[in-house]
C-alpha positions as CSV (number, residue, x, y, z in Angstrom):
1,X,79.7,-63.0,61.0
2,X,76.9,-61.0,62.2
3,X,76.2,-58.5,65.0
4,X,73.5,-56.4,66.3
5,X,73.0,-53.0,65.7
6,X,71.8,-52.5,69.6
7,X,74.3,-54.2,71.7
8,X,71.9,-53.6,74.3
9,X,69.2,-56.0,72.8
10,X,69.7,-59.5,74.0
11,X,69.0,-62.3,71.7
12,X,69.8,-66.4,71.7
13,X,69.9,-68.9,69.0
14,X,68.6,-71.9,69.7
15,X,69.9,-75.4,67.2
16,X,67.3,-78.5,67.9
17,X,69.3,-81.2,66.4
18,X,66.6,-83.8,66.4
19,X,64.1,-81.7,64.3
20,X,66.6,-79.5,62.8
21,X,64.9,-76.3,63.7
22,X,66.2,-73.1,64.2
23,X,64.7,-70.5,67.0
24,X,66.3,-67.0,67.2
25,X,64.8,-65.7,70.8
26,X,64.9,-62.0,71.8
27,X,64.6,-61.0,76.0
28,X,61.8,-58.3,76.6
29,X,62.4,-56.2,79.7
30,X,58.4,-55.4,79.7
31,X,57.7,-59.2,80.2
32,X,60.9,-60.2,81.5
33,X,60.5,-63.3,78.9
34,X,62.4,-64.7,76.3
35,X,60.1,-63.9,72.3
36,X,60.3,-66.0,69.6
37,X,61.6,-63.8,67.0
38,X,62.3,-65.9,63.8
39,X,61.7,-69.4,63.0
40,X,63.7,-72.0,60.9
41,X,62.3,-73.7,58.6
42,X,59.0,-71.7,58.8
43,X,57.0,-74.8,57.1
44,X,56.7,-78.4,57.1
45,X,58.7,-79.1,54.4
46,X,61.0,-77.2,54.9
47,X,62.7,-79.8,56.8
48,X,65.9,-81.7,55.1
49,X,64.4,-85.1,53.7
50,X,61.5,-85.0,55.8
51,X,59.9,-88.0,53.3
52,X,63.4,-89.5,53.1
53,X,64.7,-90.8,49.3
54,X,62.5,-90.4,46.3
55,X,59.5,-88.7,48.4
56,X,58.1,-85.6,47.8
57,X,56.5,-82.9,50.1
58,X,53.6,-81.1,49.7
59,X,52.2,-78.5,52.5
60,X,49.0,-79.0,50.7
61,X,48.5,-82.5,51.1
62,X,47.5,-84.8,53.9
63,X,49.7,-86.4,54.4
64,X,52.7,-84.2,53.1
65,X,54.9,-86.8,52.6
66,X,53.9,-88.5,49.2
67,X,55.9,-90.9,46.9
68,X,56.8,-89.7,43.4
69,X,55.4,-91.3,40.7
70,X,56.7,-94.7,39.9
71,X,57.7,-95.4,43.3
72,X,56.3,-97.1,46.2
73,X,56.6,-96.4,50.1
74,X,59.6,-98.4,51.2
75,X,58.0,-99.6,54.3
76,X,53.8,-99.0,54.0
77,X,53.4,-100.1,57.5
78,X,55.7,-97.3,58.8
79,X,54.6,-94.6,55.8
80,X,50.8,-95.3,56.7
81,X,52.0,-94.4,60.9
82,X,53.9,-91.1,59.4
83,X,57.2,-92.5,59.7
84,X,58.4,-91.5,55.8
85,X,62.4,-91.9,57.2
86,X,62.4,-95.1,55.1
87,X,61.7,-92.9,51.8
88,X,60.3,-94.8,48.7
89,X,61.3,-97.7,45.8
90,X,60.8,-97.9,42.8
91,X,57.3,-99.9,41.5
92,X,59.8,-101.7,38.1
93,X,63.1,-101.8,38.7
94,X,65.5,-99.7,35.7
95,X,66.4,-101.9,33.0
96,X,69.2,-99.9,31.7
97,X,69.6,-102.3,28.7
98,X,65.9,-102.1,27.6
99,X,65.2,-98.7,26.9
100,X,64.9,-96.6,30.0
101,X,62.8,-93.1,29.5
102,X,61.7,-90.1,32.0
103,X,58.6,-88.5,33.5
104,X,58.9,-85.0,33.9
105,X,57.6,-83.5,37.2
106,X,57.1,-79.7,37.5
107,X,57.3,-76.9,40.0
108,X,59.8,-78.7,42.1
109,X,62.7,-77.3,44.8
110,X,65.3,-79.5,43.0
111,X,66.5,-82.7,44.8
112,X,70.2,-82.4,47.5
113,X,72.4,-81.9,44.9
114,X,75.8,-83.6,46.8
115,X,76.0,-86.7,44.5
116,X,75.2,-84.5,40.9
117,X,77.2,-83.4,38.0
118,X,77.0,-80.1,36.0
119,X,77.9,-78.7,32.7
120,X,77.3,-75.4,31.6
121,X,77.0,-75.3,27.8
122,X,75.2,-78.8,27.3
123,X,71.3,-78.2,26.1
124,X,69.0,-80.2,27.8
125,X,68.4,-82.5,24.7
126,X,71.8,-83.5,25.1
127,X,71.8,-83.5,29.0
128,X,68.9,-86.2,28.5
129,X,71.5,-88.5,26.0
130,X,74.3,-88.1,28.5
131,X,71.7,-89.1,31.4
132,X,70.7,-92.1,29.4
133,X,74.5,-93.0,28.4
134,X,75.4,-93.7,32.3
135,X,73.1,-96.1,34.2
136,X,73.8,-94.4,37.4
137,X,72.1,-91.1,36.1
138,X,68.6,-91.1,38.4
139,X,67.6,-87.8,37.0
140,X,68.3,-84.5,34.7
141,X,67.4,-80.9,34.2
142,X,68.6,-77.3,33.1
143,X,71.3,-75.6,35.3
144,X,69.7,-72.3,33.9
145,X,66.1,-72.2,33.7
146,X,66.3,-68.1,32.5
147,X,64.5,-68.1,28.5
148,X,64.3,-71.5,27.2
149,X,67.1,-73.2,29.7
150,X,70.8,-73.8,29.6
151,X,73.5,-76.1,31.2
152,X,72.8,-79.6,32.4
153,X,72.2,-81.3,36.0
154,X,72.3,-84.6,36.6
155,X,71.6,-86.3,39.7
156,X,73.2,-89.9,40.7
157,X,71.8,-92.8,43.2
158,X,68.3,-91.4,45.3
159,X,66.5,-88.3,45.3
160,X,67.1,-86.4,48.8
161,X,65.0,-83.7,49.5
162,X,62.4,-82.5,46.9
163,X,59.6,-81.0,47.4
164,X,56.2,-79.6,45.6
165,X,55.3,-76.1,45.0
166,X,52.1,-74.4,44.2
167,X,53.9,-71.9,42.0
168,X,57.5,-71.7,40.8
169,X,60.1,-74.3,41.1
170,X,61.7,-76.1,38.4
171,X,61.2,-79.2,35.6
172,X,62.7,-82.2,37.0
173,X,63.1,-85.8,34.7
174,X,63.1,-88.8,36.7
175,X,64.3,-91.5,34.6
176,X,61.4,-94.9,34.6
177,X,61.7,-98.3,33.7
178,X,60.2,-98.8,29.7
179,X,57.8,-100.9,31.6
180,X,56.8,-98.3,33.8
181,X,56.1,-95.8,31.1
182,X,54.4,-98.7,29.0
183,X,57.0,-99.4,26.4
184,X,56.8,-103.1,27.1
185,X,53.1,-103.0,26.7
186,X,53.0,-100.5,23.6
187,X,55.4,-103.3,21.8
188,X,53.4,-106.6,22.7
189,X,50.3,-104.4,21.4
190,X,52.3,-104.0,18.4
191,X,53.5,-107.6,17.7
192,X,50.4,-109.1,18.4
193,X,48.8,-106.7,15.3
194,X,51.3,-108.0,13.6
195,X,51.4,-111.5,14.2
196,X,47.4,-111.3,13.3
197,X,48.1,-109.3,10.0
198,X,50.2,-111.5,8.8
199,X,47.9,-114.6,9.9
200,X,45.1,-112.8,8.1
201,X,47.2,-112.6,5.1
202,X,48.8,-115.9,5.0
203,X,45.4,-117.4,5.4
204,X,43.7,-114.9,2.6
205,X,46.9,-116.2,-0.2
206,X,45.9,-119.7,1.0
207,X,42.6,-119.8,0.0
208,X,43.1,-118.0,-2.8
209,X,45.9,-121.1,-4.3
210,X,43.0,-123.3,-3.2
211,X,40.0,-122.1,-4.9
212,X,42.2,-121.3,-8.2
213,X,43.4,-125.0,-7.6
214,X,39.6,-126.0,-7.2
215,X,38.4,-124.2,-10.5
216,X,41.0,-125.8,-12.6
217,X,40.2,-129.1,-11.4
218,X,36.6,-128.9,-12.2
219,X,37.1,-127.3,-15.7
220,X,39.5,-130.1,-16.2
221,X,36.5,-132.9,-15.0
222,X,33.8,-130.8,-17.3
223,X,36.6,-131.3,-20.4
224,X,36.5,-135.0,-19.8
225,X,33.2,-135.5,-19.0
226,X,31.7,-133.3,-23.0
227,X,30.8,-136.5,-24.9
228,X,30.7,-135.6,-28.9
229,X,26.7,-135.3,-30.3
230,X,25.6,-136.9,-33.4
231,X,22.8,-137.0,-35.1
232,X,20.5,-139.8,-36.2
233,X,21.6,-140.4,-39.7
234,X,24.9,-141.0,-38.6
235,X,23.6,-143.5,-35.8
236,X,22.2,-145.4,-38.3
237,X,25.1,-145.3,-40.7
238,X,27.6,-146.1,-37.9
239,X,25.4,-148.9,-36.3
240,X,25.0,-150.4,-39.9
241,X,20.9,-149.6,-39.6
242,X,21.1,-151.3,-36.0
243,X,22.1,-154.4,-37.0
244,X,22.3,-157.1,-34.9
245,X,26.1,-157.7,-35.0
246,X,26.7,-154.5,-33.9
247,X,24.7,-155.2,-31.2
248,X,26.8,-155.4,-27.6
249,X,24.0,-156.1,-24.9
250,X,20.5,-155.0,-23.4
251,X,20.5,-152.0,-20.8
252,X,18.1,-150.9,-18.5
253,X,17.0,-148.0,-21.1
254,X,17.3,-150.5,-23.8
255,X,19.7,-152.3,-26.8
256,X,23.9,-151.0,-26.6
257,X,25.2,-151.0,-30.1
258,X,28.9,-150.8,-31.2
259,X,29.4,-147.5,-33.6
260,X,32.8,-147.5,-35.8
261,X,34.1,-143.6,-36.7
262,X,37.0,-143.1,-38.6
263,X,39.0,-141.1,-35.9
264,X,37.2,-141.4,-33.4
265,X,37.4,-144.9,-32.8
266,X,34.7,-147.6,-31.5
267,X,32.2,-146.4,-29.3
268,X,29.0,-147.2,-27.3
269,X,25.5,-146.2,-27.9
């Protein structure tokens, strides 16, 4: 409890539960009026989830209510009239089976932490493994942010109450949808190279078999087609000097004659 130094100072408190303000008045004898002396919250953002779950407030933007990335206004008609109440949804719903990741968001007031979990000697590599091991977990960070971080926060369900600072504030993962951080895409990419590798390759090995296949087939024609070569003496011995009863018809480029070789056989000429 608190008490002022000079009882003879009046002051008031004044609790607006619709805005959730906080006026501490003073009385001035000069003006016979009641001054404003302090102010709760003294900004915008100040208020308690002003943008409602998974929005984030920054005094510097217009307007200050914006949704994290990844996430979409729950109800646009109502976010575009400055009614944020409804908060924001996700843009791909978690597949906690596929390969869920995080985006980390900086300089953040942390979100409500009423539904979160803490440990104190966790690092935050293994704060991330626990956040992926429960399907629940929304989001993780360090419980100490002093040197390089120590501990482990994890939040469960929405995000209540962040908000964006200039300067300061603290890292904050968000855990995405593998399609949201391009996972899905990065992998049909990857197939399809594939896919078309192997199709290059498959196709190269198949024309390969069928040229080899080609080239033994025509040195196998060019065997069968070499005729042996003789020379005119051995016509004429084999033809018997032309006679006619070797004779086997007339041809357009003149007489066919039957030739007998030893081992080669009978022949035409």
């Amino acid at each position: 409890m608190f008490s002022l130094k000079n009882k003879s100072l009046l002051s008031r408190i004044v609790l607006n539960q619709t805005d959730y303000t906080r006026q501490r008045y003073t009385w001035s004898e000069e003006t016979r009026t009641w001054k404003l002396l302090t102010f709760v919250p003294n900004e915008y953002c100040d208020k308690y989830g002003l943008c409602g779950t998974n929005g984030n407030c920054d005094s510097t933007q217009l307007p200050a209510c914006q949704c994290l990335k990844g996430f979409k206004p729950k109800s646009p008609g109502g976010w575009s009239s400055g009614d944020w109440s409804q908060g924001c949804v996700r843009n791909k719903p978690l597949n906690c089976q596929a390969g869920d990741g995080f985006i980390q968001f900086g300089t953040l007031k942390l979100p409500d932490a009423t539904h979160s979990w803490v440990n104190k000697t966790m690092s935050l590599k293994e704060c991330r493994g626990k956040c992926l091991q429960n399907c629940s977990c929304m989001a993780y960070t360090s419980l100490d942010i002093r040197g390089r971080g120590s501990g482990c926060v994890i939040w469960f369900g929405d995000l209540v109450d962040i908000r964006q600072f200039q300067f300061g504030g603290q890292d904050l993962f968000i855990r995405m949808s593998a399609l949201e951080l391009g996972y899905g895409k990065k992998q049909v990419v990857i197939i399809v190279i594939s896919v078309m590798l192997t199709g290059m390759v498959v196709i190269g090995l198949l024309c390969y078999i069928w040229i080899k296949r080609r080239r033994k087939q025509g040195g196998g024609e060019n065997e069968e087609m070499e005729l042996p070569i003789f020379d005119l003496t051995t016509i004429v011995k084999a033809t018997d000097n032309f006679s006619s009863d070797n004779m086997l018809g007339q041809g357009g480029f003149g007489p066919v004659y039957k030739i007998m070789f030893g081992k080669v056989g009978v022949m035409s000429f």
